[in-house]
RODRENKE-696509 format. One record per residue (C-alpha): residue in one letter; z, x negated, y negated. Coordinates in steps of 0.25 Angstrom, whole numbers, plus 2048, in hexadecimal, padded with zeros to 3 digits. Layout:
BEGIN
   aa    up   east   north
    A     Z      X       Y
...
This chain:
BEGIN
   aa    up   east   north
    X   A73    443     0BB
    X   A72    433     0C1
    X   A81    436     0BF
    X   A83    441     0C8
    X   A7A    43D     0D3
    X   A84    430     0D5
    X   A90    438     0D6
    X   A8A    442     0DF
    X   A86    436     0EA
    X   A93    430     0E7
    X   A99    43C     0E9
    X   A92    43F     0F6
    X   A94    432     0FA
    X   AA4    433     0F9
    X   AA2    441     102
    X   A9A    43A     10D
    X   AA5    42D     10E
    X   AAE    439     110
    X   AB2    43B     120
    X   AB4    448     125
    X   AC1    44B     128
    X   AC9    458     12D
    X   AD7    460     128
    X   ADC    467     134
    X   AE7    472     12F
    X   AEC    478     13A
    X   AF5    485     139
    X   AF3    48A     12C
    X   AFB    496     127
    X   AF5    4A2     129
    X   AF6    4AD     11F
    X   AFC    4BB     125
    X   AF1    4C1     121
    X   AE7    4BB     12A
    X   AF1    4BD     135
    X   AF0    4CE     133
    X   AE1    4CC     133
    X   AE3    4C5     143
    X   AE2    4B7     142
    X   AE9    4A9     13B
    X   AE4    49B     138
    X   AE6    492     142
    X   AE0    484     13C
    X   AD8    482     130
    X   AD0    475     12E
    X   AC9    46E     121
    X   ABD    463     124
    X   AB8    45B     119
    X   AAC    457     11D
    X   A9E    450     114
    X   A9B    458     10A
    X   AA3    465     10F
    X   AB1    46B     111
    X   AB2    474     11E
    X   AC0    47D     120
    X   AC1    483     12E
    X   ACC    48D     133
    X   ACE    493     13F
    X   AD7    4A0     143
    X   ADF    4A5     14E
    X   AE2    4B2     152
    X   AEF    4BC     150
    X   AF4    4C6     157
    X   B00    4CB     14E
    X   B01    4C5     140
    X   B0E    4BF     13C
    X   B10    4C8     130
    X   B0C    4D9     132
    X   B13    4DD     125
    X   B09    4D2     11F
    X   AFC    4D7     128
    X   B00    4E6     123
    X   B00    4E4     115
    X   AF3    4D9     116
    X   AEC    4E5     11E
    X   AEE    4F0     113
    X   AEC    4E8     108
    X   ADC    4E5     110
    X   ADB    4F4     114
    X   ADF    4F8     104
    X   AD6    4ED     0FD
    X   AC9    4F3     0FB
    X   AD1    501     0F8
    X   AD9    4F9     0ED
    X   ACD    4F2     0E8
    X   AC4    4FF     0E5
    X   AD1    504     0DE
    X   AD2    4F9     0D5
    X   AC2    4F9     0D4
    X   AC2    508     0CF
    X   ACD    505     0C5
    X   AC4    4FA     0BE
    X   AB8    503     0BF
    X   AC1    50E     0B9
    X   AC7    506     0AF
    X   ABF    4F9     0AB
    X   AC8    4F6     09E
């Protein structure tokens, strides 16, 4: 107990010497798939900060994705989903062996 009550203020004391310090990442590659749902990533950040991580992301908005064979099959895939769960959740039901 004495044991793990001094590592957890040496431990706390190592987090609090620690400054806060940013990672700015600007441009980040954003998957096709976002782009058919209307917007892309513009800039995505990560703060360290005492005691806590906090990741931030902001978005810009698209007009026309750069990929619409992409957007058709991402699209159809979303509208089958539910469909094609329930199949497979029938089958189980059915056949639970």
């Amino acid at each position: 107990m004495l044991i793990t009550s001094g590592f957890n203020v040496q431990l706390e004391q190592a987090i609090n010497a620690l400054k806060p310090f940013e990672i700015p990442m600007k441009n980040p590659k954003t998957p096709p798939e976002l782009e058919c749902l209307g917007f892309r990533l513009s800039d995505f950040s990560v703060e360290f900060k005492k005691g806590y991580l906090e990741i931030g992301q902001n978005f810009r908005k698209v007009d026309k994705p750069r990929d619409p064979e992409v957007c058709r099959v991402f699209i159809e895939a979303m509208r089958k989903g539910p469909e094609t769960m329930l199949d497979a959740a029938d089958k189980v039901m059915k056949n639970p062996n």
